[in-house]
N, C-alpha and C positions, 0 to 999 in steps of 0.2 A: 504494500500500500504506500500512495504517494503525501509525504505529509504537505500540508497547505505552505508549512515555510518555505518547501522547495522551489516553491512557485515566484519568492522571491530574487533564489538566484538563477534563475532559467532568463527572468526578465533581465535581472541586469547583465548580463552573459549576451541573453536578443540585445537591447541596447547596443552594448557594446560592437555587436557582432555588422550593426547596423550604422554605425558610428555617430551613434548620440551621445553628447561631450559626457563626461562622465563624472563632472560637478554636478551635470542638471539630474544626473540619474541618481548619485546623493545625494542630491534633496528630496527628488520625491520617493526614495525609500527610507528619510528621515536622520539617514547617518551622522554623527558631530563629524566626522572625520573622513576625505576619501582614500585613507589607507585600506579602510576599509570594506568599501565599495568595492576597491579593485581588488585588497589582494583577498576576500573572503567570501564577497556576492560573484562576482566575477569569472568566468571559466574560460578555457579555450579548446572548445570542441577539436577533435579529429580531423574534420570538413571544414573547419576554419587553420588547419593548421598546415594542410592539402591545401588550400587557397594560398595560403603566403607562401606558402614553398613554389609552388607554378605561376605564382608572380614573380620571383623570386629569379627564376630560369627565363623567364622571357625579358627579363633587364638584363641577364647576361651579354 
């Protein structure tokens, strides 16, 4: 089962993924801090990790 918290960091993970600044995404998940926005809400999926690497080669 999925707990409701997780939902918090899937969105800030979308954000991010989506490149919404990641102050605005601190605020509306109410954080004092975005240490911890990024380094605790924050993820970097597989598909986004495939994504920078084939960017990545076509700047070569």
């Amino acid at each position: 089962m999925t707990h409701p918290h997780t939902l918090r960091h899937t969105y800030a993970t979308r954000c991010y993924e989506n490149g919404v600044d990641q102050q605005v995404v601190q605020k509306l998940l109410g954080h004092s801090t975005l240490v911890m926005t990024t380094d605790l809400y924050t993820h970097v999926s597989e598909e986004k990790k495939k994504e920078e690497v084939a960017e990545l080669k076509i700047l070569a």
